[in-house]
C-alpha positions as CSV (number, residue, x, y, z in Angstrom):
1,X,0.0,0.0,0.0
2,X,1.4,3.8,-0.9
3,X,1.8,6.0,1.9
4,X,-0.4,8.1,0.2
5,X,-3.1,5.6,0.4
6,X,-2.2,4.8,4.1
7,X,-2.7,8.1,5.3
8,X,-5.9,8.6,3.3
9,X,-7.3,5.5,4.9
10,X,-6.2,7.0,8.5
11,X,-7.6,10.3,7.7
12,X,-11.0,8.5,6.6
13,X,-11.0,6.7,10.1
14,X,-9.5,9.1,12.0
15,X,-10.3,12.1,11.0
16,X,-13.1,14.7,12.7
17,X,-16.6,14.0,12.3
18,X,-15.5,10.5,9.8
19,X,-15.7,7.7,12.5
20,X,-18.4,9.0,14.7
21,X,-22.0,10.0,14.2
22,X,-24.5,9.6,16.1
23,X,-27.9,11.5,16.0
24,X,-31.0,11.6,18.6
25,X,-33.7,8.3,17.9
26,X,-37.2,9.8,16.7
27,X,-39.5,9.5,19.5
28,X,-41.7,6.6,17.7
29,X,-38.7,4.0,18.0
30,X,-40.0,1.4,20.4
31,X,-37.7,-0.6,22.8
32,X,-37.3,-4.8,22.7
33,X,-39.0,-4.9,25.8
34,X,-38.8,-8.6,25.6
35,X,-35.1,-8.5,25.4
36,X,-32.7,-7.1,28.1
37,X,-28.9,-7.1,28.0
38,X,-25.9,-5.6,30.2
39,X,-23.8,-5.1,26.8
40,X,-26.4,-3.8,24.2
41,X,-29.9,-2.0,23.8
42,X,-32.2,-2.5,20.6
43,X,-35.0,-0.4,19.3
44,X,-37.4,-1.1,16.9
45,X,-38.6,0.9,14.1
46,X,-41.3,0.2,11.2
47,X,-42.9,-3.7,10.0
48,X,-41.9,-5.9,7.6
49,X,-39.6,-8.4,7.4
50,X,-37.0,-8.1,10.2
51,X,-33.8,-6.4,9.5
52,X,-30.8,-6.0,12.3
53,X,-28.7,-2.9,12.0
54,X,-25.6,-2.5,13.9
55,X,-23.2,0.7,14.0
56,X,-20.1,1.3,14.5
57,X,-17.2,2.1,16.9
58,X,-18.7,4.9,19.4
59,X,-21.4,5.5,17.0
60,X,-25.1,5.4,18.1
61,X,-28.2,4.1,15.9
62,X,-29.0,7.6,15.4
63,X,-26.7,6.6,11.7
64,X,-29.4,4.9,10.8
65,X,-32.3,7.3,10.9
66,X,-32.3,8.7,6.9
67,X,-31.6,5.0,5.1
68,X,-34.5,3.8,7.4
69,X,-37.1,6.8,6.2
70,X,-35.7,6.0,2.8
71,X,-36.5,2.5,2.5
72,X,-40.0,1.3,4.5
73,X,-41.2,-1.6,4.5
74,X,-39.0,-3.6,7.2
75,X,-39.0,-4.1,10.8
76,X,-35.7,-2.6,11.8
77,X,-33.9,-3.8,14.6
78,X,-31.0,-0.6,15.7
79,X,-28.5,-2.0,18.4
80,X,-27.0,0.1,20.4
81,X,-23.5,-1.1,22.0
82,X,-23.2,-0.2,26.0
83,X,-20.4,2.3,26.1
84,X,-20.5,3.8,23.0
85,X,-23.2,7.1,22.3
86,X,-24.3,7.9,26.1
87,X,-25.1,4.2,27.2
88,X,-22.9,3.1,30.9
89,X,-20.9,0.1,29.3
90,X,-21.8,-2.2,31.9
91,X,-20.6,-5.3,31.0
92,X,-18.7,-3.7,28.5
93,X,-16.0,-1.9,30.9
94,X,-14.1,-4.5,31.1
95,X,-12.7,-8.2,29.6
96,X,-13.8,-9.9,26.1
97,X,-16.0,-7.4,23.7
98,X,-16.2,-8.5,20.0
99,X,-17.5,-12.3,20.8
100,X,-19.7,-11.4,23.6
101,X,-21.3,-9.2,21.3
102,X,-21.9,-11.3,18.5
103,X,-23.4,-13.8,21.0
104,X,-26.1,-11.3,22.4
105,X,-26.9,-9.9,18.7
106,X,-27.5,-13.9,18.0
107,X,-29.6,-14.0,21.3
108,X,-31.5,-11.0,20.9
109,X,-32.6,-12.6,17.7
110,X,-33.3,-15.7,19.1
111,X,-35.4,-14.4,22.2
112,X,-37.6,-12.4,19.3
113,X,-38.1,-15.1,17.6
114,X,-36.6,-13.9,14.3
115,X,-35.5,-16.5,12.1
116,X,-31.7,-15.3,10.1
117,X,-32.7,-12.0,9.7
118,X,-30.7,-9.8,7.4
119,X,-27.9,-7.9,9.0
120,X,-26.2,-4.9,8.1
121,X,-23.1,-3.6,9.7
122,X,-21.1,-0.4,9.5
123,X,-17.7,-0.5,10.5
124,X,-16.9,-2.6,13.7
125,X,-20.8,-3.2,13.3
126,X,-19.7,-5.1,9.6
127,X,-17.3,-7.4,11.3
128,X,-19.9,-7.8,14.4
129,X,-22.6,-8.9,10.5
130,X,-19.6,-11.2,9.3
131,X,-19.2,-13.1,12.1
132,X,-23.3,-13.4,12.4
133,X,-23.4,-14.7,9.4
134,X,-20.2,-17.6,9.9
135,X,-22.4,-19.0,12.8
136,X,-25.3,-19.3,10.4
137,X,-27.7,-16.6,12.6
138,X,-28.4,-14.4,9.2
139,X,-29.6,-14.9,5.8
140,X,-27.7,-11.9,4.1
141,X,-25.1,-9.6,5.1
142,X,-24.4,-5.7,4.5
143,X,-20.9,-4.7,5.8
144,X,-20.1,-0.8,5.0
145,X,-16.6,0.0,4.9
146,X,-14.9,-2.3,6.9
147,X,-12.2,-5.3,5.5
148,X,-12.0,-8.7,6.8
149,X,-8.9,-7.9,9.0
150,X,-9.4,-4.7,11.1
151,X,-6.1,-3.9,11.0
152,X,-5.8,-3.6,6.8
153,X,-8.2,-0.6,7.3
154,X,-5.0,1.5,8.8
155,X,-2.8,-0.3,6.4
156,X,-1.4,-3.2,8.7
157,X,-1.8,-7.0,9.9
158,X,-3.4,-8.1,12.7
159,X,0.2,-8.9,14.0
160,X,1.8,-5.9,13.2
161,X,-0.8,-3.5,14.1
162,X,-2.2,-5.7,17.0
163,X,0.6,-4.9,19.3
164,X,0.3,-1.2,18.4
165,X,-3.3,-1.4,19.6
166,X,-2.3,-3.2,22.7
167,X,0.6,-0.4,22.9
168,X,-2.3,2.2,22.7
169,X,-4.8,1.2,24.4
170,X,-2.7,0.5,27.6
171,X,-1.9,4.2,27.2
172,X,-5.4,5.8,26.3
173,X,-6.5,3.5,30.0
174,X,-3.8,3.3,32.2
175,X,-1.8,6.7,31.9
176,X,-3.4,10.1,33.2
177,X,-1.9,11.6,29.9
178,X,-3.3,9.4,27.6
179,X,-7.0,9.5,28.9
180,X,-6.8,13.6,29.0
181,X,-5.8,13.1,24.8
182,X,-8.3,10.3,24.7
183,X,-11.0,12.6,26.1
184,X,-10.0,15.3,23.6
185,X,-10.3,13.6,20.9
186,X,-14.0,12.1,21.7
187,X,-14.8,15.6,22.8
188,X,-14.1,16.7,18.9
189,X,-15.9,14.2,17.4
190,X,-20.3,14.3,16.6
191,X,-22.1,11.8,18.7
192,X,-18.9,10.2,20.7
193,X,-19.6,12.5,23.5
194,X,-20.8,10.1,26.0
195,X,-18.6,7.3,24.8
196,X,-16.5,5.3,27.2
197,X,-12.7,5.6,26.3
198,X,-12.1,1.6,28.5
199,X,-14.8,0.3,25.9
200,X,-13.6,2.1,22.5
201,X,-9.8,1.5,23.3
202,X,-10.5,-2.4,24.2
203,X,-12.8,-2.3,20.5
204,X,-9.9,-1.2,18.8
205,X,-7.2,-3.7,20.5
206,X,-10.3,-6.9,19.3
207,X,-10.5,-5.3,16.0
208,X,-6.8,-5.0,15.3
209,X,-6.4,-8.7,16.1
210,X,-9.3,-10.1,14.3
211,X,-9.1,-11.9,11.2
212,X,-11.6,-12.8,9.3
213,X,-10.2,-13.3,6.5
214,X,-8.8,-17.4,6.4
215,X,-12.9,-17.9,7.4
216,X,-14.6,-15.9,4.3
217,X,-15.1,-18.9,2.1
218,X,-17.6,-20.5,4.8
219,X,-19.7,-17.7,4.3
220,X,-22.7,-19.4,2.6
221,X,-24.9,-16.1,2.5
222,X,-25.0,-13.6,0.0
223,X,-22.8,-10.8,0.9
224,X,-22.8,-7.8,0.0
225,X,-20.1,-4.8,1.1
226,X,-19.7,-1.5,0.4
227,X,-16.7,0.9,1.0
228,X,-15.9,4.1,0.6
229,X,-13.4,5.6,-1.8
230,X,-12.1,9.1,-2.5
231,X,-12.7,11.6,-6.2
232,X,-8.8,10.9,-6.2
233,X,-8.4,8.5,-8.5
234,X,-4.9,6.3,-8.1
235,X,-6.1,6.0,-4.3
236,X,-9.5,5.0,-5.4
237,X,-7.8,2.6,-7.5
238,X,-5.7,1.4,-4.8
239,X,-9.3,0.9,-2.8
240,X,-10.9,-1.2,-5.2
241,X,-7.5,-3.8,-5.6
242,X,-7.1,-4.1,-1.7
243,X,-11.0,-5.0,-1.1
244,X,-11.2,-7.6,-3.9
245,X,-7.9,-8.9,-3.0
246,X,-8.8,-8.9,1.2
247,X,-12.6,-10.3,0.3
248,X,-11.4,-12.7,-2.8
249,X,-11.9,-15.7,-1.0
250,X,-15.8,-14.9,-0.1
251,X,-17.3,-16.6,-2.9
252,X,-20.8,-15.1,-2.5
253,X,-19.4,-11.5,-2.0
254,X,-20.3,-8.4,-4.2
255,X,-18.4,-5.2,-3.8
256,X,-19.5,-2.1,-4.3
257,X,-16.9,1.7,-3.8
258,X,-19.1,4.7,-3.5
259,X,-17.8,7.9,-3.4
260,X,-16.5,10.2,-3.3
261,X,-16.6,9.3,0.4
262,X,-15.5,9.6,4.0
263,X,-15.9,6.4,6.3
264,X,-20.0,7.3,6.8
265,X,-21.3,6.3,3.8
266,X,-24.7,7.0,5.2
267,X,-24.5,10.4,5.5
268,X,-21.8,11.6,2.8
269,X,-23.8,9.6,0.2
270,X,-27.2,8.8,1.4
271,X,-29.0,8.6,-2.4
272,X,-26.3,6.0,-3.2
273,X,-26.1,4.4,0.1
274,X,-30.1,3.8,0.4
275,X,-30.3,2.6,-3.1
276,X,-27.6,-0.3,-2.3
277,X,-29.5,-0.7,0.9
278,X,-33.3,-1.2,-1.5
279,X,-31.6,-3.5,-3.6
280,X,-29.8,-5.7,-1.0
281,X,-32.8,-6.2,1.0
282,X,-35.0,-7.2,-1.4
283,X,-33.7,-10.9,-1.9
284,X,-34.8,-10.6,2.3
């Protein structure tokens, strides 16, 4: 990868107002009353055929809100991850996050008596739909701007930038210093007020050490993913050759760039974004 490329890709996930969005739920979204967790909340918007949405890292399911007034017709399911957007982590503080997760997604589900509904995932919320959809819990998969390995999204390996992540998350937690830069930069970024720095830096140490990658092929489902690219075009060229290469082994993938585009898709390309959504949930 160029280190032009590189730092687009940091800037993309990094950068202010790129990685975080979060906007206040409509009054009219209804709680899973039936369901109650210590590491996520769902709400429940519209009727149809059941759909689970899951955001991503500090982001609330306030990212949801247009694509859901864009296409009716589906029940929606919007989880919510304690820590992140305003919600006390709870269980979250502390110990395992990324598996625990997937298994109260798959037991929400269960409890509410949906049978493999579609899942779409944005960011850590598309590895959370990957991994759903490996255990056989969904019958299609959305993942928006996130690669099989966490750690290709900053240009690394899970090795290489694993021990980074351990490196920095030790610091963001356990030094005075590094909580006071890791409050500053949540403070500058929409919707992560309210976030829990123990549960974001502990996300980012999972994500930069899982690899999903050597497991694509057992991916039965159809699977779609979009990503975002930039008007540049050598980087968006660059884009396009690292997501077929990370996803070639996911025989029922299709790829789609859309740009130009920072890392929420959602919002900096909501016509495109909702159409993609129409059209991969109508094989639901």
């Amino acid at each position: 990868m160029t280190t032009t490329m590189k730092t687009t890709r940091r800037a993309v996930l990094t950068g202010a107002g790129t990685l975080f969005l979060a906007a206040a739920m409509p009054a009219f979204a209804a709680p899973a009353t039936a369901f109650t967790s210590r590491r996520i909340t769902v709400t429940i918007r519209g009727a149809g055929r059941d759909v689970l949405l899951i955001p991503g890292l500090a982001s609330g399911p306030g990212i949801w809100n247009g694509a859901i007034t864009a296409v009716p017709g589906y029940r929606y399911h919007l989880v919510q991850v304690r820590g992140f957007a305003g919600l006390a982590p709870d269980l979250n503080k502390t110990g395992p996050l990324i598996a625990p997760l997937v298994d109260e997604i798959a037991r929400y589900a269960t409890s509410m008596g949906l049978s493999r509904p579609a899942v779409v995932g944005h960011s850590m919320g598309g590895t959370l739909a990957m991994m759903l959809a490996l255990r056989g819990a969904a019958s299609r998969a959305m993942v928006i701007d996130m690669l099989p390995a966490g750690a290709g999204m900053v240009g690394g390996t899970a090795n290489g930038m694993g021990y980074l992540a351990d490196q920095l998350s030790q610091y963001f937690t356990s030094t005075k210093a590094g909580r006071d830069m890791f409050a500053e930069m949540l403070a500058r970024q929409p919707g992560a007020q309210g976030s829990d720095p123990d549960v974001i830096a502990h996300a980012l140490t999972e994500l930069a050490h899982t690899d999903l990658g050597p497991q694509l092929g057992k991916i039965s489902v159809p699977l779609r993913v979009l990503y975002a690219v930039p008007a540049d075009t050598q980087i968006r060229a660059n884009l396009v050759q690292q997501f077929r290469t990370a996803y070639a082994a996911a025989r029922t993938a299709m790829l789609t760039p859309i740009g130009p585009s920072g890392h929420m898709v959602m919002s900096d390309q909501p016509q495109l974004f909702t159409g993609a959504l129409a059209a991969f949930l109508k094989g639901v």
